[in-house]
C-alpha angles and dihedrals in degrees: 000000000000130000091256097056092040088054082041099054090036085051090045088047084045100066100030083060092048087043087058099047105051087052088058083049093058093035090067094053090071127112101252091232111165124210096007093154091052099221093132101075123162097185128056127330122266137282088079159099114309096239087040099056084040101200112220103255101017136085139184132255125211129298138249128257095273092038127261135315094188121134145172111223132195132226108297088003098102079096101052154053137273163151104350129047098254096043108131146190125240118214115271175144089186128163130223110259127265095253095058124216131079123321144175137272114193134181111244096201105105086222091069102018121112124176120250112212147188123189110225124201135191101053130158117226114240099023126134112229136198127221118182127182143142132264141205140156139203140155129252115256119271098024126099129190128116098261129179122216138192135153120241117215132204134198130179152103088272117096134242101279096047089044095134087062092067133078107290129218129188137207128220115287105245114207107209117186124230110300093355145101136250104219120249111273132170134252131209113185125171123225124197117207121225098179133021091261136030144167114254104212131190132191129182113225137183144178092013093291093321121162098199108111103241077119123213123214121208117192130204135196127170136221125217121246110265107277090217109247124119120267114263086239076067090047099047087053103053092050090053086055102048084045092060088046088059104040082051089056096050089051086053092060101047093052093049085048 
């Protein structure tokens, strides 16, 4: 093997190592959230209420006046029915969400909203951490009214029921027509610890606070933290590399021949 392909092929290991560690790099900036997509449940089977479901690592917080509209779906249930008697169906069609596995549907209406929660730990002050997770919006069947939707998000060393004392971040506002959906987008958000643990808070919330029962209805789905190893567009490039390596060298050799 000449000079040239050895500085080649160490060239070619040298930036798939740096590729991989800056994604674990990146890997280690995310919000430890456990069980964001809610597919480890020790209570009923979706479709059905949130605290009923009981989603391993999360708890509820507490409901609304009228009580609480909070629900975890499975996967093409968004449009019907289920466990509860006020469960309820948005327009659709809608479609699950990227991520895949299980995800919630809240009212947005403050008169029926309640915070779901999950308390993180080791944390460094100071951080900046990222949260990612997927958004959508409908409206319940039978309704009709223009609505907008987002989820607000709070982070901070209070506890739940204390949550509008922490840090807040928003998501974007989503604006769903009348009987209609607002696809499924994701949402980055960076959250910064100041402390080395910290309680993570959503609300559904519709309508800029509005108690009029359109109602608007906020989904949530969540995405898993990088498993660290490199994409397969990384992948796909490195093996294009080490191919041409090897397609020079065997020129080389039929030249030489």
């Amino acid at each position: 093997m000449g000079s040239r392909l050895l500085k080649s092929l160490a060239i070619g290991v040298s930036a798939a190592a740096m590729t991989l560690v800056a994604y674990s790099a990146a890997e280690a900036d995310y919000l430890p959230v456990q069980n964001l997509t809610f597919s480890t449940y020790s209570g009923a089977n979706p479709k059905d209420y949130f605290s009923t479901v009981n989603p391993s690592g999360w708890y509820r917080g507490t409901p609304g006046v009228n009580g609480d509209l909070v629900f975890i779906d499975a996967p093409g249930t968004a449009t019907t029915t289920g466990g509860g008697p006020n469960s309820y169906a948005v327009y659709g069609p809608f479609a699950d969400p990227p991520p895949g596995g299980n995800f919630v549907q809240a009212d947005g209406n403050p008169d029926y909203f309640s915070t779901f929660n999950q308390d993180i730990t080791g944390l460094v002050i100071g951080q900046v951490y990222t949260l990612s997770f997927w958004q959508a919006a409908g409206q319940q069947v039978g309704f009709t009214g223009d609505t907008t939707e987002q989820w607000r998000v709070f982070f901070g060393s209070n506890s739940a029921t204390n949550f509008l004392s922490n840090a807040e971040y928003d998501s974007p506002i989503m604006s769903t027509p009348s009987q209609g959906v607002s696809a499924w987008n994701l949402v980055t958000l960076e959250i910064t610890a100041q402390a080395t643990s910290g309680t993570l808070t959503f609300l559904a919330w519709g309508d800029g606070g509005s108690t009029v029962n359109l109602p608007p209805t906020v989904f949530l789905a969540g995405v898993n933290t990088p498993t660290g190893a490199p994409e397969p567009a990384t992948l796909s490039l490195l093996g294009a590399g080490l191919a041409g390596i090897a397609m020079r060298r065997r020129a080389k050799r039929k030249a030489s021949a």
